[in-house]
LUMLUMDREN-2810 file (N, C-alpha, C; in Angstrom, 1 decimal):
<atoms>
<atom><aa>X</aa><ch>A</ch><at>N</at><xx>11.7</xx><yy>14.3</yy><zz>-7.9</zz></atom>
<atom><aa>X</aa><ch>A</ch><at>CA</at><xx>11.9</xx><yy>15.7</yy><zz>-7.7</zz></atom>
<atom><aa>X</aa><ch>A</ch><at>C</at><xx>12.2</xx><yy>16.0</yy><zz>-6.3</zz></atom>
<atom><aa>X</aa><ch>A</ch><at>N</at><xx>13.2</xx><yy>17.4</yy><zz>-6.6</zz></atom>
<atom><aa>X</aa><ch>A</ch><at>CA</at><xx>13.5</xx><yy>17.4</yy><zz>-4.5</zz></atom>
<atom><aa>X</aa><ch>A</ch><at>C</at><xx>13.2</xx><yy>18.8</yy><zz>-4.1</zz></atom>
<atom><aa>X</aa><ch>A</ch><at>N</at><xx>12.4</xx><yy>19.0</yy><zz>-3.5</zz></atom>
<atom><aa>X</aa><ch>A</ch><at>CA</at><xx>12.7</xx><yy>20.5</yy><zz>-3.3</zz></atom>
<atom><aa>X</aa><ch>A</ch><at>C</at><xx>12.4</xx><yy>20.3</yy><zz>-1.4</zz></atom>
<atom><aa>X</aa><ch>A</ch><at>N</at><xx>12.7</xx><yy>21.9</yy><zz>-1.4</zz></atom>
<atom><aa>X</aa><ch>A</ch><at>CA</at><xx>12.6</xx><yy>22.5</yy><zz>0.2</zz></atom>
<atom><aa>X</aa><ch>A</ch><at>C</at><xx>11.1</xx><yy>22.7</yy><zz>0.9</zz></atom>
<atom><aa>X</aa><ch>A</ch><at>N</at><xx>11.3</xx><yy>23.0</yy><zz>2.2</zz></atom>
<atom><aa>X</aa><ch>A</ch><at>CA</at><xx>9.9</xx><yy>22.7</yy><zz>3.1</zz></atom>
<atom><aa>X</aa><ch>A</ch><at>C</at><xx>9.5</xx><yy>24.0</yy><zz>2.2</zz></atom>
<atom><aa>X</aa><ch>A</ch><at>N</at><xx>10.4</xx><yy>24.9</yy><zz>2.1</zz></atom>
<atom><aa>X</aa><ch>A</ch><at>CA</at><xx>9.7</xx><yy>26.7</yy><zz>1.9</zz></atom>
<atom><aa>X</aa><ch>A</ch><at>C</at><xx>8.8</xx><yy>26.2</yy><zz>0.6</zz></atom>
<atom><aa>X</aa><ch>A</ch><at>N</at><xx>9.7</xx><yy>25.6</yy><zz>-0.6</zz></atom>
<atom><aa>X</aa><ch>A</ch><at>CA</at><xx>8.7</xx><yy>25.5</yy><zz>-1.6</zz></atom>
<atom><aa>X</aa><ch>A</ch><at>C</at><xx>7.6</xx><yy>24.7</yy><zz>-1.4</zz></atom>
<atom><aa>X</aa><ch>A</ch><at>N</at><xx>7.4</xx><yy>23.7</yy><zz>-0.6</zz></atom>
<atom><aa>X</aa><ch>A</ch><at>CA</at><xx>5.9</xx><yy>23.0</yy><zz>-0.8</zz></atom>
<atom><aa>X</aa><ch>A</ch><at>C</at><xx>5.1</xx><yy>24.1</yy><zz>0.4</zz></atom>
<atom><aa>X</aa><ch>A</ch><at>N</at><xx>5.8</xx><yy>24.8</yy><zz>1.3</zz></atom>
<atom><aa>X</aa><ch>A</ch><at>CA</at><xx>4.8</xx><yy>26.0</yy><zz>2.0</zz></atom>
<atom><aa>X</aa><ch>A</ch><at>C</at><xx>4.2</xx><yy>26.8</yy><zz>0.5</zz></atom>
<atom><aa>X</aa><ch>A</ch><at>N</at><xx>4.9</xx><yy>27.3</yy><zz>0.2</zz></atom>
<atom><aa>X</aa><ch>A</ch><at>CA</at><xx>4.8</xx><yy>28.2</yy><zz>-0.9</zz></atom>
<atom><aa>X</aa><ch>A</ch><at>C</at><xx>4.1</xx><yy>27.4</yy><zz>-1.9</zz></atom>
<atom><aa>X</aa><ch>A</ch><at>N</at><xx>4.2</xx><yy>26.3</yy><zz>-2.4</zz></atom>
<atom><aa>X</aa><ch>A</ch><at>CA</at><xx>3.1</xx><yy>26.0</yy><zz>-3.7</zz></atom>
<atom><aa>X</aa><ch>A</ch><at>C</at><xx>2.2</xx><yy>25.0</yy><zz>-3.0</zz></atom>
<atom><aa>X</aa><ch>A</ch><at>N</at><xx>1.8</xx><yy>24.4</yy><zz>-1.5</zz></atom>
<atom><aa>X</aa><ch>A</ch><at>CA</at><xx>0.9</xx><yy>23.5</yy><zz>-1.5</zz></atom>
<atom><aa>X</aa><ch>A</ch><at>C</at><xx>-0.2</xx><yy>23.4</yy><zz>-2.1</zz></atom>
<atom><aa>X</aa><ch>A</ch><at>N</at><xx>-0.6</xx><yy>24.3</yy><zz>-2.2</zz></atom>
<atom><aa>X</aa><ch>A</ch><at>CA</at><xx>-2.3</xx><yy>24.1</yy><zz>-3.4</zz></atom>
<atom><aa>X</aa><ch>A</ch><at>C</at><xx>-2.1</xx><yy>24.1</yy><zz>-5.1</zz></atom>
<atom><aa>X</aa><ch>A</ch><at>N</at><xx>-0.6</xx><yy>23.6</yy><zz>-5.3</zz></atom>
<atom><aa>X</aa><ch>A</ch><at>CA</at><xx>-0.4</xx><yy>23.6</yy><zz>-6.8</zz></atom>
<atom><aa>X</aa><ch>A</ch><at>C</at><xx>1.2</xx><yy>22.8</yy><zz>-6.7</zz></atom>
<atom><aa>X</aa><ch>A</ch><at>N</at><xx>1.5</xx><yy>21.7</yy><zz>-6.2</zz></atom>
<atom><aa>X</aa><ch>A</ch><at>CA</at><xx>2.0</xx><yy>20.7</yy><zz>-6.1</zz></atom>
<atom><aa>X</aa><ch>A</ch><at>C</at><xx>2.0</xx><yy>20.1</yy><zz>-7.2</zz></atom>
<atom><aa>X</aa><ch>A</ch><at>N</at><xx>3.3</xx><yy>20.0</yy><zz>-7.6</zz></atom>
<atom><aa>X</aa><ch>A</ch><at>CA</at><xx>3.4</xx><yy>18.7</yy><zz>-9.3</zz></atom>
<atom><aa>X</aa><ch>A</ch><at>C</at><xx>3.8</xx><yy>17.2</yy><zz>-8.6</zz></atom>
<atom><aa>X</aa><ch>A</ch><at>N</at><xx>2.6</xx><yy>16.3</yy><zz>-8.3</zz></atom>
<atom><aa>X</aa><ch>A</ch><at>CA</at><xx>2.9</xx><yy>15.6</yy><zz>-7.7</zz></atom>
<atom><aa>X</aa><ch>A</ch><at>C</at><xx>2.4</xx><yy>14.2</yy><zz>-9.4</zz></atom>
<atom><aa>X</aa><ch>A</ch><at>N</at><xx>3.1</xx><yy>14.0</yy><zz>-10.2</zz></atom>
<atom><aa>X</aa><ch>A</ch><at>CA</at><xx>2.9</xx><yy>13.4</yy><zz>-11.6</zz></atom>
<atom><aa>X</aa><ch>A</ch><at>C</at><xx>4.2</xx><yy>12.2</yy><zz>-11.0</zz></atom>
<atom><aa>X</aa><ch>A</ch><at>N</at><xx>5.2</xx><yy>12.4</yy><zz>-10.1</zz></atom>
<atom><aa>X</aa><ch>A</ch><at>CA</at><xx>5.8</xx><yy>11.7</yy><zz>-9.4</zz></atom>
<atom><aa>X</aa><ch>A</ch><at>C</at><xx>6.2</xx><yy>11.9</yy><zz>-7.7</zz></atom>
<atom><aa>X</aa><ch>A</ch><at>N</at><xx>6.5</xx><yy>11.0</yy><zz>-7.4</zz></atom>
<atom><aa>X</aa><ch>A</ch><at>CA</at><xx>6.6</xx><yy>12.0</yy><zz>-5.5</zz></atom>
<atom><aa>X</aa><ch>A</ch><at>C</at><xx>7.9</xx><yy>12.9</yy><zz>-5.6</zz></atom>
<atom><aa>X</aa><ch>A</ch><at>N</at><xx>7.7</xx><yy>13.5</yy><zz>-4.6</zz></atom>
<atom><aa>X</aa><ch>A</ch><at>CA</at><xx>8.1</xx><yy>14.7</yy><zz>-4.4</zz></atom>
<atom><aa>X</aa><ch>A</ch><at>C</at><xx>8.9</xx><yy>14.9</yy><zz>-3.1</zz></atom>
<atom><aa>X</aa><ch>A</ch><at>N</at><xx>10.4</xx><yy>14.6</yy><zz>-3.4</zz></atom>
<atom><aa>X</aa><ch>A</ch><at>CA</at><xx>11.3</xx><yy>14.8</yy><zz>-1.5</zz></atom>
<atom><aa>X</aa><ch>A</ch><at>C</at><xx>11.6</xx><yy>15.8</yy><zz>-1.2</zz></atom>
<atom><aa>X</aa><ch>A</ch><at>N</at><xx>11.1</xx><yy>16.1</yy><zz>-0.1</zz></atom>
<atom><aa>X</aa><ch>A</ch><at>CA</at><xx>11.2</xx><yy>17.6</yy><zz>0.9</zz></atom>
<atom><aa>X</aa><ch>A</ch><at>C</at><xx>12.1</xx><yy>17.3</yy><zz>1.7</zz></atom>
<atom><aa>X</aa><ch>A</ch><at>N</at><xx>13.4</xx><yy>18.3</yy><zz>1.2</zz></atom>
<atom><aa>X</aa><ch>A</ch><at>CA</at><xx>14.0</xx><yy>19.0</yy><zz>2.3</zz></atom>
<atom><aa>X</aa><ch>A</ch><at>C</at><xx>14.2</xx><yy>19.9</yy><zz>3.3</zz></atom>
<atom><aa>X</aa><ch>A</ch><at>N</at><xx>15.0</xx><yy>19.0</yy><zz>4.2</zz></atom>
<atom><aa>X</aa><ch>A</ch><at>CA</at><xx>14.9</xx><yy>20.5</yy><zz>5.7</zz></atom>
<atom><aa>X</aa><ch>A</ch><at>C</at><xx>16.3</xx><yy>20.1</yy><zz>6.1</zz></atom>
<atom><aa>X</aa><ch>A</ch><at>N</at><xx>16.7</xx><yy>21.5</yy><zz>6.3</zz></atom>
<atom><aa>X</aa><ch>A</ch><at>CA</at><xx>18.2</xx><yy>21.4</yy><zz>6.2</zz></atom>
<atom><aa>X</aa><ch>A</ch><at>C</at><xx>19.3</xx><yy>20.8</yy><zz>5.8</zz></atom>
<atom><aa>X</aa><ch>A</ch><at>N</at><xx>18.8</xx><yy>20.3</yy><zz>4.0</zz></atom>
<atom><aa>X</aa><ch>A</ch><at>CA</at><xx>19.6</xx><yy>19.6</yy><zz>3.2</zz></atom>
<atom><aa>X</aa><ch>A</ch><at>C</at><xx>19.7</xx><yy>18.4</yy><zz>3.4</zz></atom>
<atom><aa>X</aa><ch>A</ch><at>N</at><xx>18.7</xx><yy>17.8</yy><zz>4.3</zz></atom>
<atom><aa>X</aa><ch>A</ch><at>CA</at><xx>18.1</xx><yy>16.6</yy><zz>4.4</zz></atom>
<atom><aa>X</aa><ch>A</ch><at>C</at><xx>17.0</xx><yy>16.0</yy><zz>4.2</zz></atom>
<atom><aa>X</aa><ch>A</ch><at>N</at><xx>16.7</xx><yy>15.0</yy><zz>3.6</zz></atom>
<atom><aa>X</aa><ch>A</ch><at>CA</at><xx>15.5</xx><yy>14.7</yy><zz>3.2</zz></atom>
<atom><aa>X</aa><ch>A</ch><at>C</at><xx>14.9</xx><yy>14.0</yy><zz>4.2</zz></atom>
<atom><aa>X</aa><ch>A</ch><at>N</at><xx>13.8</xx><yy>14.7</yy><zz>4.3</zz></atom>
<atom><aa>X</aa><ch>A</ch><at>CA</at><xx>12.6</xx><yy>14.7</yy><zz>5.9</zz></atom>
<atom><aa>X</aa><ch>A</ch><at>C</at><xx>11.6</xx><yy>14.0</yy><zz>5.4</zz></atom>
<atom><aa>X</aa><ch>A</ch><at>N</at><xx>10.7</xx><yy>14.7</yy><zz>4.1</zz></atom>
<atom><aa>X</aa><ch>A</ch><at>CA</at><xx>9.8</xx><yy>14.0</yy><zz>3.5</zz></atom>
<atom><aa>X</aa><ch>A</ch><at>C</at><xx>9.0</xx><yy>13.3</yy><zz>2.4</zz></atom>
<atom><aa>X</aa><ch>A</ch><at>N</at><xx>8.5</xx><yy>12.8</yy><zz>1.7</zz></atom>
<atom><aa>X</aa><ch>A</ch><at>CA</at><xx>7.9</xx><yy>12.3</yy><zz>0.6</zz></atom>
<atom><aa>X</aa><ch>A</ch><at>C</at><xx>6.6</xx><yy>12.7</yy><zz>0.3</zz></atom>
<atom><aa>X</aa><ch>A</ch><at>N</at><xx>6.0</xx><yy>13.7</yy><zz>-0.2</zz></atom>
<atom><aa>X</aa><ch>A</ch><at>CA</at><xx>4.7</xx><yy>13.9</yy><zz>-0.6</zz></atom>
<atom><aa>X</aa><ch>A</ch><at>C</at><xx>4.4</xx><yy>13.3</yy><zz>-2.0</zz></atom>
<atom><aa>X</aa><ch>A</ch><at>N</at><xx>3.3</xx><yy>12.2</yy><zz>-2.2</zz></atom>
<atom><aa>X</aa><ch>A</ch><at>CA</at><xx>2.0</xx><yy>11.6</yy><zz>-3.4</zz></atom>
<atom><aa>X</aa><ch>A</ch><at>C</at><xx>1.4</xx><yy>11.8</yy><zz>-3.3</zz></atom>
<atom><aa>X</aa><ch>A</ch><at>N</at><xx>0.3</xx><yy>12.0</yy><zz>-4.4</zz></atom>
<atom><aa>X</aa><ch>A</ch><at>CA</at><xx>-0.9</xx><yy>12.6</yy><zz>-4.8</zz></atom>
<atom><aa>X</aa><ch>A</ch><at>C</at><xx>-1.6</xx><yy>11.4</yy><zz>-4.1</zz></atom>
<atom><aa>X</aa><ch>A</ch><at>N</at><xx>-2.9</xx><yy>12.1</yy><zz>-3.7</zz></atom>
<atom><aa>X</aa><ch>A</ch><at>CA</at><xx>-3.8</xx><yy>11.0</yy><zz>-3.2</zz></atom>
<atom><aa>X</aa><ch>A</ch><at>C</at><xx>-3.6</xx><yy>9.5</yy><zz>-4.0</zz></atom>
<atom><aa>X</aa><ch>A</ch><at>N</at><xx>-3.8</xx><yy>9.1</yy><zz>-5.4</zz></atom>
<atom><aa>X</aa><ch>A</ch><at>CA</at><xx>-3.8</xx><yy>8.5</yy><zz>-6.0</zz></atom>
<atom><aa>X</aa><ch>A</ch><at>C</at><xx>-3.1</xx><yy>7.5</yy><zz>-6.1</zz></atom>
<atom><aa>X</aa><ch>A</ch><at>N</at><xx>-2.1</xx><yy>8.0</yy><zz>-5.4</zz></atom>
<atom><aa>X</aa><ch>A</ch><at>CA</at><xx>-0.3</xx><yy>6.7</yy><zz>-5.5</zz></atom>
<atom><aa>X</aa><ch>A</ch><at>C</at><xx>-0.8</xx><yy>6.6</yy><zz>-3.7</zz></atom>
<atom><aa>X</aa><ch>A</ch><at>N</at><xx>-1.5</xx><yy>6.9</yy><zz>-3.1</zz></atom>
<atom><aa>X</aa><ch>A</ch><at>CA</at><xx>-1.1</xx><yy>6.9</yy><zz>-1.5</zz></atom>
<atom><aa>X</aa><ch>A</ch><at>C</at><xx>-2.2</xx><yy>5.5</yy><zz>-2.0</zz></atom>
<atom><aa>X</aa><ch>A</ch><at>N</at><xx>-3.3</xx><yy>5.9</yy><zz>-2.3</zz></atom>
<atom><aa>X</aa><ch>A</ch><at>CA</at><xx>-3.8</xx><yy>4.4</yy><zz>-2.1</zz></atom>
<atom><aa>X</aa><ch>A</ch><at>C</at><xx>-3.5</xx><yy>3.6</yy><zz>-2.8</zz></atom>
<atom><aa>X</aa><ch>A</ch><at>N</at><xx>-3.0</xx><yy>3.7</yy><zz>-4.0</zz></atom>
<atom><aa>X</aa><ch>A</ch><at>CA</at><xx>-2.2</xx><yy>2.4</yy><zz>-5.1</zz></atom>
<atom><aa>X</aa><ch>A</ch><at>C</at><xx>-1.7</xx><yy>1.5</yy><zz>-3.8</zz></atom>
<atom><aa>X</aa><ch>A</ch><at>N</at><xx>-0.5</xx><yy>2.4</yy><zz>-3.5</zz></atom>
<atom><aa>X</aa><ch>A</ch><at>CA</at><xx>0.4</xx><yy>1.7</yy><zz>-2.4</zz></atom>
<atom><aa>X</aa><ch>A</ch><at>C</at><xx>-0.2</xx><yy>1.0</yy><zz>-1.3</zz></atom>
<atom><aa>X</aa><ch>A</ch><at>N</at><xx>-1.2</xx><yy>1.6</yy><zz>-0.5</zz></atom>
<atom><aa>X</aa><ch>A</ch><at>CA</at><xx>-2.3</xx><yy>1.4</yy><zz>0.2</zz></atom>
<atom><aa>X</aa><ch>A</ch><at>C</at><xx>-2.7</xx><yy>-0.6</yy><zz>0.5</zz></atom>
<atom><aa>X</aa><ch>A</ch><at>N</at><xx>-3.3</xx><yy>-0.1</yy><zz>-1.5</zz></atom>
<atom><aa>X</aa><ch>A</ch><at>CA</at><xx>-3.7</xx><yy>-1.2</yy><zz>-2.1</zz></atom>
<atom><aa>X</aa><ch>A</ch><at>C</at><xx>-2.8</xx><yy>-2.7</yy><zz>-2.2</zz></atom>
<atom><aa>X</aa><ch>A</ch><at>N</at><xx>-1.4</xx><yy>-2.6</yy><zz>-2.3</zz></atom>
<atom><aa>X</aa><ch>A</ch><at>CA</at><xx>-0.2</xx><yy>-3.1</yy><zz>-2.6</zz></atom>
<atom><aa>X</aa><ch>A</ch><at>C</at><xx>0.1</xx><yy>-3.6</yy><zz>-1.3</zz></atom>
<atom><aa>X</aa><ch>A</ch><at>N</at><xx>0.5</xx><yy>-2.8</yy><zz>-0.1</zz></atom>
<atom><aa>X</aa><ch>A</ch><at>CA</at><xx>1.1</xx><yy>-3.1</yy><zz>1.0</zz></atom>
<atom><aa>X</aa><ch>A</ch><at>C</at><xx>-0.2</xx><yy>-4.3</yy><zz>1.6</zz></atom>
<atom><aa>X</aa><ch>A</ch><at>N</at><xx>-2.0</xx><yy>-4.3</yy><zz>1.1</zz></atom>
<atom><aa>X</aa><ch>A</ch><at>CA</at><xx>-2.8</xx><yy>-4.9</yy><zz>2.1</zz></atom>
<atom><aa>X</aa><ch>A</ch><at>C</at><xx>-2.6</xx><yy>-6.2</yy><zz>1.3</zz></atom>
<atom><aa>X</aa><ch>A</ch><at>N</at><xx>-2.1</xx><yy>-6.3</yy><zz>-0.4</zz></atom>
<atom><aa>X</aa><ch>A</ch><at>CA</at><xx>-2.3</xx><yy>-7.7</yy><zz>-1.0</zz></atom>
<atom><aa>X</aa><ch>A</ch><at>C</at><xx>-1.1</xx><yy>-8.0</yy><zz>-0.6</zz></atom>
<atom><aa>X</aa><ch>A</ch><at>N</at><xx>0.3</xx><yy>-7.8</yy><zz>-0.1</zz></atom>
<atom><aa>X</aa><ch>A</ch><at>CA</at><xx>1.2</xx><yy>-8.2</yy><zz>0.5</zz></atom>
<atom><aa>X</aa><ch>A</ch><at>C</at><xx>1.1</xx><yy>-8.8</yy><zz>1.7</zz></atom>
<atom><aa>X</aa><ch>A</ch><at>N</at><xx>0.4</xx><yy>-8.2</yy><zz>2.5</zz></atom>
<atom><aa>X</aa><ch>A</ch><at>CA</at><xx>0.0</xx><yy>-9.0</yy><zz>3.7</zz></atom>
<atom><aa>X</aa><ch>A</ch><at>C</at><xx>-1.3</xx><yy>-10.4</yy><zz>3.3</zz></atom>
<atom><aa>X</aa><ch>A</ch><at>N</at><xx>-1.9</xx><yy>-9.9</yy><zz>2.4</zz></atom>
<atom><aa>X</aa><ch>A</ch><at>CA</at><xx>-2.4</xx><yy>-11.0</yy><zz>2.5</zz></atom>
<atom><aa>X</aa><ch>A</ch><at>C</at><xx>-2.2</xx><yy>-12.5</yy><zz>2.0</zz></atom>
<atom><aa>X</aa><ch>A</ch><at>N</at><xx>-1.2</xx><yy>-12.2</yy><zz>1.2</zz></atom>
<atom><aa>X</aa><ch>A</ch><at>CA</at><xx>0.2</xx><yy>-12.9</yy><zz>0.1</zz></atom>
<atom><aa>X</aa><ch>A</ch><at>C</at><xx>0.9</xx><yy>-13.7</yy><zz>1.6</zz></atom>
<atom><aa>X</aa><ch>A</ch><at>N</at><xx>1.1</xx><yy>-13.0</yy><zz>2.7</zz></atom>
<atom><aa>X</aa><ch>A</ch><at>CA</at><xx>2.1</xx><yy>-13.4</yy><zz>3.4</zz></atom>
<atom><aa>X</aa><ch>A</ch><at>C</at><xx>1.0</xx><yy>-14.7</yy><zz>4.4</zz></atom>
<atom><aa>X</aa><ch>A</ch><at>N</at><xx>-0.3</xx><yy>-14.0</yy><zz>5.0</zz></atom>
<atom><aa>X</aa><ch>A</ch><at>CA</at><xx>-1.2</xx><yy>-14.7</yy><zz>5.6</zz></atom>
<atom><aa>X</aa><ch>A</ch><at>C</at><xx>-1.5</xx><yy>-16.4</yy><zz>4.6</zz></atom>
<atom><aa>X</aa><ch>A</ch><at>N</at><xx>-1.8</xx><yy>-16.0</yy><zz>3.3</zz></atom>
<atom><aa>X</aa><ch>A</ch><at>CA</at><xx>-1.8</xx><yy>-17.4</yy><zz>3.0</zz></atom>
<atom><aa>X</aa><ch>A</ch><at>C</at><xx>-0.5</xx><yy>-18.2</yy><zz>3.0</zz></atom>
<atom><aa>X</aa><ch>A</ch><at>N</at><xx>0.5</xx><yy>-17.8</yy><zz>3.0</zz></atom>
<atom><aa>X</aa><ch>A</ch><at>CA</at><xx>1.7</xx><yy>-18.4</yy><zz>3.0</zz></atom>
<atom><aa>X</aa><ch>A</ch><at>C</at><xx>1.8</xx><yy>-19.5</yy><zz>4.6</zz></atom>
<atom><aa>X</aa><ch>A</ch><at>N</at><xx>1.6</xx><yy>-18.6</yy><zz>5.3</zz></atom>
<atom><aa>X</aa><ch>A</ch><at>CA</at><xx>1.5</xx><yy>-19.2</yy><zz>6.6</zz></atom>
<atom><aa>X</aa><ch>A</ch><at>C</at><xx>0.4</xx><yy>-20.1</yy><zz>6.5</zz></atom>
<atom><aa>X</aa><ch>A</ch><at>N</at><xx>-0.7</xx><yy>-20.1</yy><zz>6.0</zz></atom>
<atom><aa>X</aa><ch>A</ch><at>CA</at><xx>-1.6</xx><yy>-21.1</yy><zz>5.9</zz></atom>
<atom><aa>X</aa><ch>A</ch><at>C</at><xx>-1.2</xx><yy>-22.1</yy><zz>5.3</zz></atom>
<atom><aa>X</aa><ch>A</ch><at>N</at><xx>-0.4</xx><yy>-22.6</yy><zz>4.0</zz></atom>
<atom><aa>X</aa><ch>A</ch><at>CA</at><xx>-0.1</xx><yy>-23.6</yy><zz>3.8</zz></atom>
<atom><aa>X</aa><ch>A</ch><at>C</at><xx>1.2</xx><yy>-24.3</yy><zz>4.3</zz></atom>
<atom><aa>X</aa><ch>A</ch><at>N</at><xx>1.6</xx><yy>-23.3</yy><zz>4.6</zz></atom>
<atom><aa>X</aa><ch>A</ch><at>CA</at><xx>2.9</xx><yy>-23.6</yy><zz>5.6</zz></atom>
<atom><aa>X</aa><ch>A</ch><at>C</at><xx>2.1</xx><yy>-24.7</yy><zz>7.1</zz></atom>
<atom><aa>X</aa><ch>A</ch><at>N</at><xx>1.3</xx><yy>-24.2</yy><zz>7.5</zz></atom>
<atom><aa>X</aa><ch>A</ch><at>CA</at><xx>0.8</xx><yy>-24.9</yy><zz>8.8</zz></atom>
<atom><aa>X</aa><ch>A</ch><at>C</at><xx>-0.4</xx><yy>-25.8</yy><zz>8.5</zz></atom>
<atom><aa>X</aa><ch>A</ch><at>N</at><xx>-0.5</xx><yy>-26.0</yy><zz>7.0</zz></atom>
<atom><aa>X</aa><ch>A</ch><at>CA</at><xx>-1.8</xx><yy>-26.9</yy><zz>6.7</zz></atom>
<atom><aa>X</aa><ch>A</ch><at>C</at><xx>-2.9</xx><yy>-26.6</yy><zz>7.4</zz></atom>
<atom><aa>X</aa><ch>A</ch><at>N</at><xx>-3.6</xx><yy>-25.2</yy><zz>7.2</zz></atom>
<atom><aa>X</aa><ch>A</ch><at>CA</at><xx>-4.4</xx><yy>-24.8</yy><zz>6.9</zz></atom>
<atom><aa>X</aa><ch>A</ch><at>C</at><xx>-5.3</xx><yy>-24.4</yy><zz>6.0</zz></atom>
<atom><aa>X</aa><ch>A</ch><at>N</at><xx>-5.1</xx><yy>-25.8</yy><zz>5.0</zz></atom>
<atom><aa>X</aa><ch>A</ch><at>CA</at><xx>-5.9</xx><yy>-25.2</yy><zz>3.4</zz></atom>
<atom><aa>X</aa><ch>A</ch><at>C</at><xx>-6.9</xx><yy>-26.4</yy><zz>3.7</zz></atom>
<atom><aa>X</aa><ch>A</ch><at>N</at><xx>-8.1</xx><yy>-26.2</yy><zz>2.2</zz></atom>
<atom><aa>X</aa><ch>A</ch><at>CA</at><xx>-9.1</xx><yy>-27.6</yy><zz>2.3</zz></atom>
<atom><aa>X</aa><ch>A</ch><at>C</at><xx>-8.7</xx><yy>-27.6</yy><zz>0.4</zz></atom>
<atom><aa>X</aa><ch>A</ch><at>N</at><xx>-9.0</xx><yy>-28.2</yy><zz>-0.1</zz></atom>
<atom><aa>X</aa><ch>A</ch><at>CA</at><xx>-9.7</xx><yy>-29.1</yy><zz>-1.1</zz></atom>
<atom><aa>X</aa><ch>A</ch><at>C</at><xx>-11.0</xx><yy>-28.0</yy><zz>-2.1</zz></atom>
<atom><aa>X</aa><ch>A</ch><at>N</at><xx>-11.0</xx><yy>-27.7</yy><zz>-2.8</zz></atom>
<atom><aa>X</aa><ch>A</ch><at>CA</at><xx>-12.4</xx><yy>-27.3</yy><zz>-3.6</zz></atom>
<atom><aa>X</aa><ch>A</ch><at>C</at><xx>-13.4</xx><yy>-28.2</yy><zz>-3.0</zz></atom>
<atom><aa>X</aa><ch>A</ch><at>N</at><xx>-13.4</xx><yy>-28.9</yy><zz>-3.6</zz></atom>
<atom><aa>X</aa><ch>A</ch><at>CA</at><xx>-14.1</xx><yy>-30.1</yy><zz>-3.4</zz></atom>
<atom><aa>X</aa><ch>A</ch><at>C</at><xx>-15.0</xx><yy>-30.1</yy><zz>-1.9</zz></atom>
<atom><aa>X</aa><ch>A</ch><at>N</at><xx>-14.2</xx><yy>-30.4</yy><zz>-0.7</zz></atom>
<atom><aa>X</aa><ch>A</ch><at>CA</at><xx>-14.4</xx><yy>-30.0</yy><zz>0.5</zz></atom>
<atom><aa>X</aa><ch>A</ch><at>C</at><xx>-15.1</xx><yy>-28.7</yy><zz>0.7</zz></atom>
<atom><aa>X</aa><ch>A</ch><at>N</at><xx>-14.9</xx><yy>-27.7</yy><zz>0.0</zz></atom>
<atom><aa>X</aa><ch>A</ch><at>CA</at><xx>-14.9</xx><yy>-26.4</yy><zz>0.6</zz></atom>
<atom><aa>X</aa><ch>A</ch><at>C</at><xx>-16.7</xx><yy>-26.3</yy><zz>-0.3</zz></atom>
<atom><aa>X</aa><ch>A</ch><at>N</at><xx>-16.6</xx><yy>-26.8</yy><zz>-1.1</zz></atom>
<atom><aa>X</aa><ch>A</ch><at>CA</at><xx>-18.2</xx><yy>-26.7</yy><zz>-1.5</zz></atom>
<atom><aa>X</aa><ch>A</ch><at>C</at><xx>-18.6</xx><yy>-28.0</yy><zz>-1.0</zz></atom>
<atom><aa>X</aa><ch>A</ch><at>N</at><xx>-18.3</xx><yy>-29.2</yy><zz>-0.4</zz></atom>
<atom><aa>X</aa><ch>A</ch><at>CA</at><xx>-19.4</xx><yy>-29.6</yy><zz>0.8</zz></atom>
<atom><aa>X</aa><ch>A</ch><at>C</at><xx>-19.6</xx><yy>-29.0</yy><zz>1.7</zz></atom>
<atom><aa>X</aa><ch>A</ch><at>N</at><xx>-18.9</xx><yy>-28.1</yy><zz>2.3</zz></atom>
<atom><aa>X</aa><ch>A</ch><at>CA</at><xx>-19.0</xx><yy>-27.6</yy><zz>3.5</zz></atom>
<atom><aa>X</aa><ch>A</ch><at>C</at><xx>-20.1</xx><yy>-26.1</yy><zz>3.2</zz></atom>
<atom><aa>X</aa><ch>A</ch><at>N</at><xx>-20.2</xx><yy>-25.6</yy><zz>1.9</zz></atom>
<atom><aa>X</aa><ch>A</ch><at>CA</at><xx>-20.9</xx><yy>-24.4</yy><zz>1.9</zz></atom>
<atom><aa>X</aa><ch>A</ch><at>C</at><xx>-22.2</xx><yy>-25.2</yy><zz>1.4</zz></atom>
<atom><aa>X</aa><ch>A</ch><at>N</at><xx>-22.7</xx><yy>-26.4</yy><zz>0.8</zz></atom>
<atom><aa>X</aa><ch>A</ch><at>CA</at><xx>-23.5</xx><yy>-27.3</yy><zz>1.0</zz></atom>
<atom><aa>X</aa><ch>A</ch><at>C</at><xx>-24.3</xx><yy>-27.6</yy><zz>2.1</zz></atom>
<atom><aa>X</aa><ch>A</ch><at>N</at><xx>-23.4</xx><yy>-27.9</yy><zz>2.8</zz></atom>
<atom><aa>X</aa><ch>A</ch><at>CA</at><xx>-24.2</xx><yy>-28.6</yy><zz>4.7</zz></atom>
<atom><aa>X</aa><ch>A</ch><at>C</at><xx>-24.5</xx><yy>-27.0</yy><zz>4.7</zz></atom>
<atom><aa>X</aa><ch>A</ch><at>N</at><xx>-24.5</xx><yy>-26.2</yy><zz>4.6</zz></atom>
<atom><aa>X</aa><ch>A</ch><at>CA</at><xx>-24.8</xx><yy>-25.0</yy><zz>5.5</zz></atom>
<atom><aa>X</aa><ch>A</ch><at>C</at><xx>-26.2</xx><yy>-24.5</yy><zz>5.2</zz></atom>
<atom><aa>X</aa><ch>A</ch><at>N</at><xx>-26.2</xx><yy>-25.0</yy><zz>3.9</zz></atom>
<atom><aa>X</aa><ch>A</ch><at>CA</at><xx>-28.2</xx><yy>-24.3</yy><zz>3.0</zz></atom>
<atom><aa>X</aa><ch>A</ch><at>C</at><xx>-29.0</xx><yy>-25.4</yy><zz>3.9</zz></atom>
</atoms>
């Protein structure tokens, strides 16, 4: 859905945000408003991406262990 800055002035407290919503300013699209709801979906998404990318680099540089390893080492620790 696309509307103008005037209409989300005019309806901010009754926003149909059921998908996002591009605001225009001077027949250009300036902004994107989502419901709380999709801001942290996305939130959620962009942090398991990064962390998708962090393990990548770990086995890239052989930074992994073994199961095996990884419960003797939480072993030695009791």
């Amino acid at each position: 859905m696309i509307e103008t800055v005037s209409f989300l002035k005019k309806n901010a407290a009754d926003l149909p945000l059921s998908e996002p919503l591009t605001i225009t300013q001077n027949g250009k699209p300036s902004y994107v408003v989502i419901s709380y709801e999709e801001y942290v979906r996305q939130e959620q998404a962009m942090a398991m991406m990064k962390m998708l990318r962090f393990a990548e680099s770990d086995i890239k540089q052989g930074r992994t262990s073994t199961m095996e390893s990884f419960k003797e080492r939480l072993a030695a620790r009791k």
